[in-house]
KEMARMAR-477294 format. One record per atom (N, C-alpha, C): residue number from 0; atom name; z, y, x. Coordinates in steps of 0.001 Angstrom, whole numbers, always signed. Example, Ala and Ser with C-alpha at 12.3 -4.5 7.8 and 13.67 -1.06 7.14 Angstrom:
2
    n  atom       c3       c2       c1
    0     N    +7800    -5690   +13190
    0    CA    +7800    -4500   +12300
    0     C    +7800    -3300   +13200
    1     N    +7080    -2250   +12850
    1    CA    +7140    -1060   +13670
    1     C    +7870      +30   +12900
//
This chain:
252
    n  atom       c3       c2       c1
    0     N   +20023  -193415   +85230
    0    CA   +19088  -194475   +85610
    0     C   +19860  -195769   +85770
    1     N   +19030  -196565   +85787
    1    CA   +19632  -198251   +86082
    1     C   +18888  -199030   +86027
    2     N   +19210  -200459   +86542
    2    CA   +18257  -201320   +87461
    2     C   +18850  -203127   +86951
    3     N   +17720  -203295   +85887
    3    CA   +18229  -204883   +85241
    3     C   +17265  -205203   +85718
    4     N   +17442  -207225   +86044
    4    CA   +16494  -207988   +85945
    4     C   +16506  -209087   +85627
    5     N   +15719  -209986   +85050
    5    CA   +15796  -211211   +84505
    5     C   +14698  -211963   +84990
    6     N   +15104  -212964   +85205
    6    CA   +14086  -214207   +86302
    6     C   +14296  -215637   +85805
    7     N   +13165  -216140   +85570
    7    CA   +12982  -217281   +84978
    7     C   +12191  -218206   +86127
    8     N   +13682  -219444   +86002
    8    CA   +13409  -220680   +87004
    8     C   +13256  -222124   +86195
    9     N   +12966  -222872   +86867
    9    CA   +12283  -223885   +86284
    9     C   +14248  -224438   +86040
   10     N   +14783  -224573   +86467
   10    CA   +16438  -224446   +86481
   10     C   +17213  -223844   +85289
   11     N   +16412  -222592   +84847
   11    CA   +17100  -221589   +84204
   11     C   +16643  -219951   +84384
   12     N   +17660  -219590   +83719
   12    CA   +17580  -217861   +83828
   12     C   +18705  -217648   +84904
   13     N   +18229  -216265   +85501
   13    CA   +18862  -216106   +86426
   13     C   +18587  -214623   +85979
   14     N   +19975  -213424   +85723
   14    CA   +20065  -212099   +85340
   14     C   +21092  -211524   +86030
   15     N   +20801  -210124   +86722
   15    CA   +21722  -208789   +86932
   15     C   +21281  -207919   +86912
   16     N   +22653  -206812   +86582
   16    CA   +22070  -205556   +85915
   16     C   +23431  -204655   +86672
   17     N   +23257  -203585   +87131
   17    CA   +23637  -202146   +87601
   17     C   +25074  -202167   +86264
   18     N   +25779  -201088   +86992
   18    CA   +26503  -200640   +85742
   18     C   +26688  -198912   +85892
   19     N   +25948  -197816   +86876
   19    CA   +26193  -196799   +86823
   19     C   +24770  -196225   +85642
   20     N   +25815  -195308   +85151
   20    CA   +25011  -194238   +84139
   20     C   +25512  -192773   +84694
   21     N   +24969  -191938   +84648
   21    CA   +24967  -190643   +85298
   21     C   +24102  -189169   +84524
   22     N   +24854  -188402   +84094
   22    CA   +24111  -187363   +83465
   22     C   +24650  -185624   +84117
   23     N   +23817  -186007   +85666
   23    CA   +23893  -184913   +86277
   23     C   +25145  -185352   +87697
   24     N   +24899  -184919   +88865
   24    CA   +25437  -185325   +90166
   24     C   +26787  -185101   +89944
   25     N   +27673  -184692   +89105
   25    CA   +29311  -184929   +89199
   25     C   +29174  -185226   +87863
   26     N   +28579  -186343   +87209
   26    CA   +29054  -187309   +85883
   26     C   +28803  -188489   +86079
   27     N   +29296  -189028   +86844
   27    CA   +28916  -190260   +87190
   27     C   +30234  -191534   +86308
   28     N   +29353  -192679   +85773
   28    CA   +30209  -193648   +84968
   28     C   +29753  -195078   +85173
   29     N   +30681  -195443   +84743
   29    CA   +30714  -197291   +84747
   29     C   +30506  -197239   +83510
   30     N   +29039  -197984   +83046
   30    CA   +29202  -198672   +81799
   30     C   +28732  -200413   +82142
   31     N   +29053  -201491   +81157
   31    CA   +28303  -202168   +81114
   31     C   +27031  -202676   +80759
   32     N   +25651  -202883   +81429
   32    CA   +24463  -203141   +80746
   32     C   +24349  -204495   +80160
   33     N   +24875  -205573   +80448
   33    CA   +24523  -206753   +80293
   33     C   +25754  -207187   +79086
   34     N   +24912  -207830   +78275
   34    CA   +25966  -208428   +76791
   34     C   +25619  -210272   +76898
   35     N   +26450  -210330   +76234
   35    CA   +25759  -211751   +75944
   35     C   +26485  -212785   +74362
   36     N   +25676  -213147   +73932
   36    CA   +26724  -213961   +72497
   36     C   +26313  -215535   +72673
   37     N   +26570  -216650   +72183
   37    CA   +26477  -217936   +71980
   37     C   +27289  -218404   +71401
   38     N   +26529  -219772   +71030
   38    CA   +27384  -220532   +69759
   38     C   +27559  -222223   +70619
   39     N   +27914  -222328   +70527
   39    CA   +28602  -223779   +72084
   39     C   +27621  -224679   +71300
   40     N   +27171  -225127   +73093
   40    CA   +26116  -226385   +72486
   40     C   +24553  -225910   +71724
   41     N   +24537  -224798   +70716
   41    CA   +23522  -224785   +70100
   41     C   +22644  -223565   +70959
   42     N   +23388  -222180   +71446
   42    CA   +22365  -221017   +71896
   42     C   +23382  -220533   +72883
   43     N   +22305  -219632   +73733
   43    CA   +23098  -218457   +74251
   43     C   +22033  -217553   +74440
   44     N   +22149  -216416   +74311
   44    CA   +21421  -215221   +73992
   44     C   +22052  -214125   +74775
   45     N   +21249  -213459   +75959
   45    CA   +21749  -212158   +76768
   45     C   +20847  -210994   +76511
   46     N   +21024  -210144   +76334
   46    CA   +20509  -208182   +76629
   46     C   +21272  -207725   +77583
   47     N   +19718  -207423   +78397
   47    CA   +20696  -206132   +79155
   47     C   +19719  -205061   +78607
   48     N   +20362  -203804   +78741
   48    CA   +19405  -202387   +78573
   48     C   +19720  -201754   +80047
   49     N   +18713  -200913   +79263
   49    CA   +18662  -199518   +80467
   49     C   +17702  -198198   +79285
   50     N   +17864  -197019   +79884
   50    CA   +17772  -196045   +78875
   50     C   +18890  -195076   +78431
   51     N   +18628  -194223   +77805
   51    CA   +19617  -193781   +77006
   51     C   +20871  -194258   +76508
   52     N   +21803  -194153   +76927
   52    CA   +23154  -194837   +76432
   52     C   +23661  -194438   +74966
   53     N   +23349  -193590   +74311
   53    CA   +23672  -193684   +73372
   53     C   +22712  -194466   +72471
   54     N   +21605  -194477   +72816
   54    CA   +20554  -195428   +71875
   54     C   +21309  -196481   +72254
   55     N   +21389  -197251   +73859
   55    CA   +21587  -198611   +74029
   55     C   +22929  -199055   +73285
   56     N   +24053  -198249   +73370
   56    CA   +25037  -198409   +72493
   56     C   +24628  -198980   +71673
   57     N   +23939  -198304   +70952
   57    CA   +24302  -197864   +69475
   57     C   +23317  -199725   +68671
   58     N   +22164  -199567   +69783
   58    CA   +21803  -200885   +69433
   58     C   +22519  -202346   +69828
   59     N   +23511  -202549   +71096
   59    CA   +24233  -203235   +70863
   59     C   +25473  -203779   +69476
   60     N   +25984  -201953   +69459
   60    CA   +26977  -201975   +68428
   60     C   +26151  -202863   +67151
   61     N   +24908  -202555   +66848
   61    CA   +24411  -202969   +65368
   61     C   +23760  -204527   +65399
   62     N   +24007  -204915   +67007
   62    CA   +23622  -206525   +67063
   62     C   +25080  -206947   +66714
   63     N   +25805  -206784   +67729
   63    CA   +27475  -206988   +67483
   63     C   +27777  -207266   +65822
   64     N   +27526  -206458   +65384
   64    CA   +28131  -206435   +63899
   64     C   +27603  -207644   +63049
   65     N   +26228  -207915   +63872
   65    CA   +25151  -208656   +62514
   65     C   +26117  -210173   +62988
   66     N   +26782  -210258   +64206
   66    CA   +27060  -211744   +64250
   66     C   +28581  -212138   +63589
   67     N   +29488  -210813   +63170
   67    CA   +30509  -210827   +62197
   67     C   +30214  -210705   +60711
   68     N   +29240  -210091   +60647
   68    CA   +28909  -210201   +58802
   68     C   +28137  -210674   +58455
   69     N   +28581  -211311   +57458
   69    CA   +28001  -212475   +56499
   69     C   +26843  -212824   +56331
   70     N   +26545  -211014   +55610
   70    CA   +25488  -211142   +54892
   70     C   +24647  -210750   +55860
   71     N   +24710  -210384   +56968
   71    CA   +23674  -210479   +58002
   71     C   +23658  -211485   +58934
   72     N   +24150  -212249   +58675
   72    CA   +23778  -213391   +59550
   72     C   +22916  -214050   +59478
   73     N   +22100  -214199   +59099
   73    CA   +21032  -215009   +58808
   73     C   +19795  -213969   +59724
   74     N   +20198  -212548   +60017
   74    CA   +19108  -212021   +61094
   74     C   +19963  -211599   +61967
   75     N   +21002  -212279   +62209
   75    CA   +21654  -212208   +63554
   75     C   +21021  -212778   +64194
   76     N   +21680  -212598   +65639
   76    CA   +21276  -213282   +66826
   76     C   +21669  -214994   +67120
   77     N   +22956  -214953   +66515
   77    CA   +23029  -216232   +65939
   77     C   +22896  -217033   +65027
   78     N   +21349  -216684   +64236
   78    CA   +21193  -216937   +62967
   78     C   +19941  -217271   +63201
   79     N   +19396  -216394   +63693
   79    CA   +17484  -216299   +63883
   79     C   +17189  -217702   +64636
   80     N   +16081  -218185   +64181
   80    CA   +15908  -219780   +64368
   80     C   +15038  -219967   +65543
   81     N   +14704  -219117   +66499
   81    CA   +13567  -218558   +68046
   81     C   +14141  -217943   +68642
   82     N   +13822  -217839   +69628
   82    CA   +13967  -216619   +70809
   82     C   +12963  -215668   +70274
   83     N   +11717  -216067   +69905
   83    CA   +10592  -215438   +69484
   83     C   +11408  -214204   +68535
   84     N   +11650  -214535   +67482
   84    CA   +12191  -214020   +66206
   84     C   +13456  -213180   +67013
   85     N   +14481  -213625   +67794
   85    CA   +15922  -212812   +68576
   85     C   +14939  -211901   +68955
   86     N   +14173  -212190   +69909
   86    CA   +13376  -210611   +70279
   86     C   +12281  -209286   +69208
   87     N   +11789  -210289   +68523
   87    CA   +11453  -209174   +67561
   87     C   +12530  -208925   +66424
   88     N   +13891  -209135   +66357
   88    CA   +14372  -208342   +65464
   88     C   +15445  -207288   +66479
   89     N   +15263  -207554   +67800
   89    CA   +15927  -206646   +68610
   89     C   +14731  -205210   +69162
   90     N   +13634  -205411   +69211
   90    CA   +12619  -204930   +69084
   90     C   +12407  -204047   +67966
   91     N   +13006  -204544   +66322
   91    CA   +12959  -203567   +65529
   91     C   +14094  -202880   +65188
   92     N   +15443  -203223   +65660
   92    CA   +16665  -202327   +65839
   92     C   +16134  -201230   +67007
   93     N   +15680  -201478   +67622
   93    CA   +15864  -200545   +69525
   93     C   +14817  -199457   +68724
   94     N   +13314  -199995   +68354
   94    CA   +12853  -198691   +67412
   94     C   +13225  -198302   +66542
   95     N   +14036  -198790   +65357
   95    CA   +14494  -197950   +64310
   95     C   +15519  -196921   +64889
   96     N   +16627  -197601   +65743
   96    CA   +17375  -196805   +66567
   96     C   +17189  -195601   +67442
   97     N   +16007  -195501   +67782
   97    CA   +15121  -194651   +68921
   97     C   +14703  -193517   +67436
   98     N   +14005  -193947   +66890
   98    CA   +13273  -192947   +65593
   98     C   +14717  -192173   +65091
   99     N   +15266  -192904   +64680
   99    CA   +16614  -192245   +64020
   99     C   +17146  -190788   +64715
  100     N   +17485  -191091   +65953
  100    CA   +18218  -190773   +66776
  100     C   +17005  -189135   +67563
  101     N   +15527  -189724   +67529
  101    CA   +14539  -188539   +67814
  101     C   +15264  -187559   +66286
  102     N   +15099  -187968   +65275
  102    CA   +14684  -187535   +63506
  102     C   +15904  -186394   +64130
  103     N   +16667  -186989   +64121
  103    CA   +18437  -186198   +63997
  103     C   +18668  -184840   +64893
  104     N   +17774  -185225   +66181
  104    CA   +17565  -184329   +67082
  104     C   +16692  -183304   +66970
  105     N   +15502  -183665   +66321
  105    CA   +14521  -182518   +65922
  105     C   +13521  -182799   +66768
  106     N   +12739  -181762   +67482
  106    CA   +12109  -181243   +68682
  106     C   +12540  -181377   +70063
  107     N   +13959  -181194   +70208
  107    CA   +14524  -181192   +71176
  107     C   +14849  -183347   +71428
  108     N   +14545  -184139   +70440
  108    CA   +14983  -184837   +70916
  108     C   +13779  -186067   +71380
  109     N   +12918  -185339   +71032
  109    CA   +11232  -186506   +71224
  109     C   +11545  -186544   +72959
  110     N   +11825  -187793   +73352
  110    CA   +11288  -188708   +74351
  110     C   +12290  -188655   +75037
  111     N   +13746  -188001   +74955
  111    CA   +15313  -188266   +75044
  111     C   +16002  -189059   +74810
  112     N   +15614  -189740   +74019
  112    CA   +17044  -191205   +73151
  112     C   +15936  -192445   +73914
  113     N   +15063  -192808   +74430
  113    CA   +14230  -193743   +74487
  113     C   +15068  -194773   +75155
  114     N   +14310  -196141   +74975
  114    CA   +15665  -197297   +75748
  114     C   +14643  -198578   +76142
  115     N   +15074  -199090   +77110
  115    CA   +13909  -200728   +77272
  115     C   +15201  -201872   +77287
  116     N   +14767  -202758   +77031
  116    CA   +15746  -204177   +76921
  116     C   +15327  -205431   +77065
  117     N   +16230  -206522   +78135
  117    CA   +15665  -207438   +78866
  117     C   +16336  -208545   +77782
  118     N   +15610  -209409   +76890
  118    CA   +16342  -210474   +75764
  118     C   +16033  -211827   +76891
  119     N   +17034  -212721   +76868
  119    CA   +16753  -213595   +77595
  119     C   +17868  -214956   +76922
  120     N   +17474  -216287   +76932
  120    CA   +18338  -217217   +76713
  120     C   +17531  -218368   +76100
  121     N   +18473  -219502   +75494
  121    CA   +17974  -220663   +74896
  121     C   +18665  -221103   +73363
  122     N   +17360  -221450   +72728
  122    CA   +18149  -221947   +71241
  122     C   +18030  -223656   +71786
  123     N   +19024  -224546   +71150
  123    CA   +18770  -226130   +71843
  123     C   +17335  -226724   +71108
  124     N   +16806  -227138   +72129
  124    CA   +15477  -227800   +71035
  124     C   +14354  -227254   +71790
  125     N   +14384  -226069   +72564
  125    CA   +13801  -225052   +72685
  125     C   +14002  -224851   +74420
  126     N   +12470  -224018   +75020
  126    CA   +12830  -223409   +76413
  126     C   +13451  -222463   +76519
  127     N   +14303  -222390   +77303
  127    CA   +14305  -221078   +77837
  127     C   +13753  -219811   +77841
  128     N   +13783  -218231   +77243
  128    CA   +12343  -217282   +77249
  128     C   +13385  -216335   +77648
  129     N   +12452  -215432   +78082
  129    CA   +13099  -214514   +78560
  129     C   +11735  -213249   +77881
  130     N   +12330  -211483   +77710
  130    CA   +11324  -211131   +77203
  130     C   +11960  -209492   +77391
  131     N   +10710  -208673   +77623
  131    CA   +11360  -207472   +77883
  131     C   +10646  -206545   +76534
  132     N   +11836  -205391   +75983
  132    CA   +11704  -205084   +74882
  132     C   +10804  -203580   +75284
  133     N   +10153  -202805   +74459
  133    CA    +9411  -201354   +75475
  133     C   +10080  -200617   +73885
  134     N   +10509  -199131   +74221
  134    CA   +11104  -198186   +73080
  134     C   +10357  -198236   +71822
  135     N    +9422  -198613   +71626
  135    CA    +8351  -198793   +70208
  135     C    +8815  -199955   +69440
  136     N    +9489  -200907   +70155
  136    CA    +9958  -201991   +69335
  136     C    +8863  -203588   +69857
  137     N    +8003  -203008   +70779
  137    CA    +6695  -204202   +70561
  137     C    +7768  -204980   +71976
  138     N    +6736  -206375   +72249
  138    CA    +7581  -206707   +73705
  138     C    +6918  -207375   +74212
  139     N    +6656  -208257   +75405
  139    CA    +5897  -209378   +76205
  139     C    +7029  -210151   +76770
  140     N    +6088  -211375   +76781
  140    CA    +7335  -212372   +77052
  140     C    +6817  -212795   +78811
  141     N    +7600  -213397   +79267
  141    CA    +7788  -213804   +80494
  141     C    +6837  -215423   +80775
  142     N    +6264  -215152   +81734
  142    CA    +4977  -216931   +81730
  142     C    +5239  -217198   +83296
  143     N    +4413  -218029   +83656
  143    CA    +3971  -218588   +84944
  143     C    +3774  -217399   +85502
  144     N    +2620  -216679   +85274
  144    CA    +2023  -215199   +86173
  144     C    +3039  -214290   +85963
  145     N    +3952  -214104   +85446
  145    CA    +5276  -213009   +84831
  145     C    +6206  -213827   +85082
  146     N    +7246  -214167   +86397
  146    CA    +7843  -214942   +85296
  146     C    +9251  -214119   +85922
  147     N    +9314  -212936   +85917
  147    CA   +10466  -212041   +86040
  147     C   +10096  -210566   +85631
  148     N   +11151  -209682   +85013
  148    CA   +10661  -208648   +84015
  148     C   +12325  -207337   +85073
  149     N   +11695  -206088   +85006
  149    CA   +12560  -205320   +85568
  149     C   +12655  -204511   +84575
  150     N   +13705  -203492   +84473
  150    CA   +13874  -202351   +83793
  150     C   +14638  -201466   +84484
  151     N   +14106  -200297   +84293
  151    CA   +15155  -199231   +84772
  151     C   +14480  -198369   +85794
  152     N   +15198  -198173   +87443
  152    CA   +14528  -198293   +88870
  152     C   +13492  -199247   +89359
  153     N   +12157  -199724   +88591
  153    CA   +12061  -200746   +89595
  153     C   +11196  -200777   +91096
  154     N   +10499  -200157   +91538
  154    CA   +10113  -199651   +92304
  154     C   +10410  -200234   +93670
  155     N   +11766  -199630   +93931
  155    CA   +12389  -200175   +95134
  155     C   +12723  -202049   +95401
  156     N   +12942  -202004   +94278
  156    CA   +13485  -203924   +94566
  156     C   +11897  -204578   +93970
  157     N   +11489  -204030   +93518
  157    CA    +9860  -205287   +93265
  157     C    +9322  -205927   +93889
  158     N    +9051  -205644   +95202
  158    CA    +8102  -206095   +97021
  158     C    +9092  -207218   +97143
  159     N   +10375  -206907   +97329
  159    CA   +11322  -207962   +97873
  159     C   +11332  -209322   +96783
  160     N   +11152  -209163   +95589
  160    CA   +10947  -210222   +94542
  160     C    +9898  -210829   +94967
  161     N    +8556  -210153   +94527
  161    CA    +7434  -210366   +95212
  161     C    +7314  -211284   +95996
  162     N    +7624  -210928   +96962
  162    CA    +7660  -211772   +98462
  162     C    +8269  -212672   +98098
  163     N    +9586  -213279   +97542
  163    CA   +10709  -214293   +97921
  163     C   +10635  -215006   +96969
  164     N   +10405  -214964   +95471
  164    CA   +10530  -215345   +94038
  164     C    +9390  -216886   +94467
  165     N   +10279  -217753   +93924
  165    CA    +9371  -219318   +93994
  165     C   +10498  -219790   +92793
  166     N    +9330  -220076   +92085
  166    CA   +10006  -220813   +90431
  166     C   +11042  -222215   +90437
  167     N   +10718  -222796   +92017
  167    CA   +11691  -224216   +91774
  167     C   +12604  -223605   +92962
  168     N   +12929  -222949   +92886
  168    CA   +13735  -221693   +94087
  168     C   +15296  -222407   +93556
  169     N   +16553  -222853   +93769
  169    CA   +17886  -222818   +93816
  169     C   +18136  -221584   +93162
  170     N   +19649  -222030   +92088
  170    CA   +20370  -220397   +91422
  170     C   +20254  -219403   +92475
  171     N   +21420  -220406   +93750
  171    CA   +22087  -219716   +94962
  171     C   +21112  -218876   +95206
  172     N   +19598  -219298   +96090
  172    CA   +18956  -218423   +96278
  172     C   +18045  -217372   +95857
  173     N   +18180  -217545   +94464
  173    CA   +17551  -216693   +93269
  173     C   +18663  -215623   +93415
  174     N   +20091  -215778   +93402
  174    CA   +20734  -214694   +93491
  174     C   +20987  -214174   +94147
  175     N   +20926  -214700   +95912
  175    CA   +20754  -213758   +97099
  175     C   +19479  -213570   +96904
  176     N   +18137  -213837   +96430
  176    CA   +17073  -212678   +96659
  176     C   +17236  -211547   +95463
  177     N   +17445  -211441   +94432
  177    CA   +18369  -210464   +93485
  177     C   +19384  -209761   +94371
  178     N   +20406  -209882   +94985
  178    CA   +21153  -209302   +95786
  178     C   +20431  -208071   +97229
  179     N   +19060  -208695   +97182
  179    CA   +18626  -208024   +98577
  179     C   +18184  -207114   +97785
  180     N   +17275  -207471   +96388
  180    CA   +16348  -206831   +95632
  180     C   +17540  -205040   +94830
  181     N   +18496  -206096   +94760
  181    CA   +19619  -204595   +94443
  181     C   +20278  -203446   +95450
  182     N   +19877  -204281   +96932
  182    CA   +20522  -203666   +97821
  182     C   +19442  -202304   +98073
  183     N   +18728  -202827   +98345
  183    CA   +17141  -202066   +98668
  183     C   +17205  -200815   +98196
  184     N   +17190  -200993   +96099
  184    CA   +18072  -200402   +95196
  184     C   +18519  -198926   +95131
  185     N   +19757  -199651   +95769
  185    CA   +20793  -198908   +95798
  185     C   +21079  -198236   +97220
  186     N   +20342  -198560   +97840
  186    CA   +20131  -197637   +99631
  186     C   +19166  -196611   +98757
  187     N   +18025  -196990   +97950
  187    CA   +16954  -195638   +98095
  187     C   +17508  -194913   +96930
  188     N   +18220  -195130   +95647
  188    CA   +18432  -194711   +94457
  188     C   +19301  -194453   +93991
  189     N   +20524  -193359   +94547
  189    CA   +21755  -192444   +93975
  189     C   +22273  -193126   +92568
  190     N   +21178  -193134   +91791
  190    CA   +21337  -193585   +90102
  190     C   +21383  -194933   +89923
  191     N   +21340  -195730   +90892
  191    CA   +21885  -196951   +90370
  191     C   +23262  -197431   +91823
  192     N   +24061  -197936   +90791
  192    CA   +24963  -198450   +91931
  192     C   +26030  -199236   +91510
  193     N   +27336  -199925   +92394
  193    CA   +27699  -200984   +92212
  193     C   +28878  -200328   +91301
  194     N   +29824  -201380   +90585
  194    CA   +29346  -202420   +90352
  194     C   +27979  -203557   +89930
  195     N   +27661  -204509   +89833
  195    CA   +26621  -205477   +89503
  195     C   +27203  -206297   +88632
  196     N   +26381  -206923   +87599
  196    CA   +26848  -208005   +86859
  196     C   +25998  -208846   +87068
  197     N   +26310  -210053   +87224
  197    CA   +25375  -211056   +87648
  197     C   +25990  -212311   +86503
  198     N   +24720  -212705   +85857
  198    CA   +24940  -213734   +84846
  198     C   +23999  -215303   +85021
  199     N   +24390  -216525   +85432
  199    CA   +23206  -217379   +85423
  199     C   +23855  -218330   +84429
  200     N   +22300  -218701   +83628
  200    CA   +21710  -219493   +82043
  200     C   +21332  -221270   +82628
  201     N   +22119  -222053   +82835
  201    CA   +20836  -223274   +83540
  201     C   +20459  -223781   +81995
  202     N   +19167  -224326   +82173
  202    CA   +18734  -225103   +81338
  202     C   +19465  -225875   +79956
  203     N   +19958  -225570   +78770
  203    CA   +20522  -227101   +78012
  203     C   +21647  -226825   +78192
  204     N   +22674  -225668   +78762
  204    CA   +23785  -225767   +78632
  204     C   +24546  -224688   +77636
  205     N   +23788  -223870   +77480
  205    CA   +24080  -222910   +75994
  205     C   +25311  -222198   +76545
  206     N   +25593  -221452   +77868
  206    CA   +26836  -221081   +78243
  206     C   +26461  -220278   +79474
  207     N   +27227  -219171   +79574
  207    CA   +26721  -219201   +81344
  207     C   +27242  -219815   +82285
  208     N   +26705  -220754   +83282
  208    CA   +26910  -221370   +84629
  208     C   +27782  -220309   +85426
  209     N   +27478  -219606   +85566
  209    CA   +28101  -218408   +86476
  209     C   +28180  -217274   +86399
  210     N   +29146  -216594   +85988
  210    CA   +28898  -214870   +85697
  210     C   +30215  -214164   +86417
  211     N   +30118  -213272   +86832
  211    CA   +30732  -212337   +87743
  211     C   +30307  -211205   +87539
  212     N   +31085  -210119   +88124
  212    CA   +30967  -208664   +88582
  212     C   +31308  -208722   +90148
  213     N   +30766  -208074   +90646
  213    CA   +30292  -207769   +91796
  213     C   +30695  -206121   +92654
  214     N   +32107  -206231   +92810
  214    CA   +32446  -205056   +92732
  214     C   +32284  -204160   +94762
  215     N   +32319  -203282   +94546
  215    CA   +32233  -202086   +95810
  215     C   +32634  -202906   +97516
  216     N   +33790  -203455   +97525
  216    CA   +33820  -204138   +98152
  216     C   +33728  -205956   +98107
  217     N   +32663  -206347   +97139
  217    CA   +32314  -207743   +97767
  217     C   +31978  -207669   +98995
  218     N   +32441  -209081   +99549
  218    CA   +32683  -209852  +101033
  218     C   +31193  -209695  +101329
  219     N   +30403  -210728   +99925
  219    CA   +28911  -211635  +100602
  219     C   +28194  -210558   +99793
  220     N   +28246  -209228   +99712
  220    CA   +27590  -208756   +99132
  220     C   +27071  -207643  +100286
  221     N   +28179  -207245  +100896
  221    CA   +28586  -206580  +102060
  221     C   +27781  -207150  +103260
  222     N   +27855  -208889  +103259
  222    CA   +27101  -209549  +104340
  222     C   +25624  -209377  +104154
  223     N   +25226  -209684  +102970
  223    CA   +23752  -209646  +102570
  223     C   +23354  -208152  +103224
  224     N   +23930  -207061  +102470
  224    CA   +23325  -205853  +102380
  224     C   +23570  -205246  +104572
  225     N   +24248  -206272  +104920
  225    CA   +24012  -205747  +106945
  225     C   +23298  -206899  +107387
  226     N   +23104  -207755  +107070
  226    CA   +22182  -208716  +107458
  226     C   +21044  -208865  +107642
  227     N   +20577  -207982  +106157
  227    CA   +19191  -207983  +105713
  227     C   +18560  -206556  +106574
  228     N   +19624  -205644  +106343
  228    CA   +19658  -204527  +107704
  228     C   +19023  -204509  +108961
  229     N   +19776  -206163  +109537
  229    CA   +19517  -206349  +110792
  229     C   +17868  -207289  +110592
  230     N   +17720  -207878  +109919
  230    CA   +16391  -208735  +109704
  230     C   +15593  -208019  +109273
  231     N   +15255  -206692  +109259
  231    CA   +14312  -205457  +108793
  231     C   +14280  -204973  +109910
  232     N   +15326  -204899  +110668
  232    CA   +14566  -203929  +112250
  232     C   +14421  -205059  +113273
  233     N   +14655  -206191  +113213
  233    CA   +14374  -207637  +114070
  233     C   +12893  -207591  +113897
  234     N   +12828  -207664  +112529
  234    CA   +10706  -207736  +112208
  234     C   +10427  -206677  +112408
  235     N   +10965  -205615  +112209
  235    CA    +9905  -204138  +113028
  235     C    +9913  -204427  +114463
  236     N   +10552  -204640  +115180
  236    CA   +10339  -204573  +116493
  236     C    +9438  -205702  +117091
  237     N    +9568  -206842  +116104
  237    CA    +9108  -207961  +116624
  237     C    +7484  -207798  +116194
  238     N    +6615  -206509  +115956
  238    CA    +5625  -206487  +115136
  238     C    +4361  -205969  +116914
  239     N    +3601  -206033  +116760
  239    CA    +2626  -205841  +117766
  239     C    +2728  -204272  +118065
  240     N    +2969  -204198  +119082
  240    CA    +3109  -202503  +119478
  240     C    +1702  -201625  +118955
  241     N    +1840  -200399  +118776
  241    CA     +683  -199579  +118863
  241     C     +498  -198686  +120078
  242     N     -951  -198421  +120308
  242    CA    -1240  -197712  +121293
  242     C    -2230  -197006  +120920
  243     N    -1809  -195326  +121562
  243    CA    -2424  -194235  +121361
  243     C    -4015  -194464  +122200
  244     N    -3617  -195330  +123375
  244    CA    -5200  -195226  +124521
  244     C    -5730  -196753  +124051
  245     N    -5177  -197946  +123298
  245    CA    -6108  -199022  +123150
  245     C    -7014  -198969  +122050
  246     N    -8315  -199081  +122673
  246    CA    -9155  -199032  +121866
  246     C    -9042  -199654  +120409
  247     N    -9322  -199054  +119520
  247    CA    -9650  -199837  +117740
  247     C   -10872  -199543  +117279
  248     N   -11146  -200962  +116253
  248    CA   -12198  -200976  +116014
  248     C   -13331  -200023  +114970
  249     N   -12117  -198620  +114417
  249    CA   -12546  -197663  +113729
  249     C   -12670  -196535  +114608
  250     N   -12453  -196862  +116646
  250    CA   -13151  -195559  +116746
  250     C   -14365  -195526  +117157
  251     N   -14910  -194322  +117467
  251    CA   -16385  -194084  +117500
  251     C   -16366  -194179  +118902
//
């Protein structure tokens, strides 16, 4: 399992993604989910996955390649003239990749290799999009009413987005509410865990502003995740008591 997300601010993109993969309680691994390519000044273009690691591989490996050869460059990622177009030709690698990979397997492999993928970035000329890919190849893009996409776990960190997510929101605090949203996470969910990669896109600069890993012992990662601790049982306690003998207005 694993836990990406991508959030779109009036600022920019703002993305992190998990790096544990796990196949069974003593296989536990570090991979990386989050990629990213650009061409200075003109694009920058990020995926993260979640899914099957050998599908997600295997569809990185075959983006990777299209931006060294020639004759595929022109449906590379640094070639394709949209974000629109970057996501539907990553959309039709992730399904051809998924079909392949069922075919090879037989019976045993229908609904095993499956993979989702978060495309996010800017060509110059152009906004910002961000867009999440589903194993069929189809995708939806990110708006005003959407304007952050999860993959993986999402469950546990969604409420905390929910609640905190405001579009003219600061990086800083886009990435401490991402930080609470991972902590949450990774208290309820064995299958996702640290390291974190954290990548931010601002507006027009075709580069990332800020990217890091986020390893076991970060300082402010450490602070967030006892802080937020203590500001979860501050508001429980601070909440109106219940009583077994005061009357309510559902009894008879």
């Amino acid at each position: 399992m694993t836990y990406c997300v991508g959030m779109v601010l009036e600022k920019g993109l703002v993305l992190m993604s998990d790096t544990r993969t796990n196949s069974g309680v003593d296989n536990i691994s570090v991979f990386r989910k989050m990629f990213h390519w650009r061409v200075p000044g003109e694009r920058i273009i990020s995926v993260m996955t979640a899914g099957n690691l050998a599908t997600t591989q295997a569809v990185i490996s075959r983006l990777e390649e299209r931006t060294k050869a020639p004759e595929d460059r022109q449906n590379s990622l640094l070639g394709l003239p949209t974000m629109f177009q970057v996501a539907s030709e990553t959309g039709k690698l992730l399904r051809e990749t998924v079909r392949e990979t069922q075919d090879n397997n037989g019976s045993r492999g229908r609904g095993r290799f499956t993979a989702s993928m978060i495309v996010a970035g800017q060509i110059a000329g152009m906004e910002p999009r961000l867009f999440m890919i589903y194993p069929e190849g189809n995708f939806i893009e990110a708006s005003f009413d959407t304007p952050f996409f999860q993959i993986g776990e999402t469950k546990y960190g969604r409420p905390i987005i929910l609640r905190g997510y405001d579009r003219e929101m600061s990086f800083e605090d886009a990435v401490k509410l991402l930080m609470v949203s991972f902590d949450s996470t990774l208290k309820a969910n064995l299958s996702v865990g640290l390291p974190l990669d954290l990548m931010v896109i601002a507006r027009d600069q075709f580069e990332p502003t800020h990217a890091r890993r986020i390893e076991q012992t970060d300082p402010y990662f450490d602070a967030i995740s006892s802080s937020w601790s203590d500001a979860l049982r501050a508001a429980f306690h601070s909440l109106p008591d219940y009583s077994f003998y005061q009357p309510h207005e559902d009894a008879e």
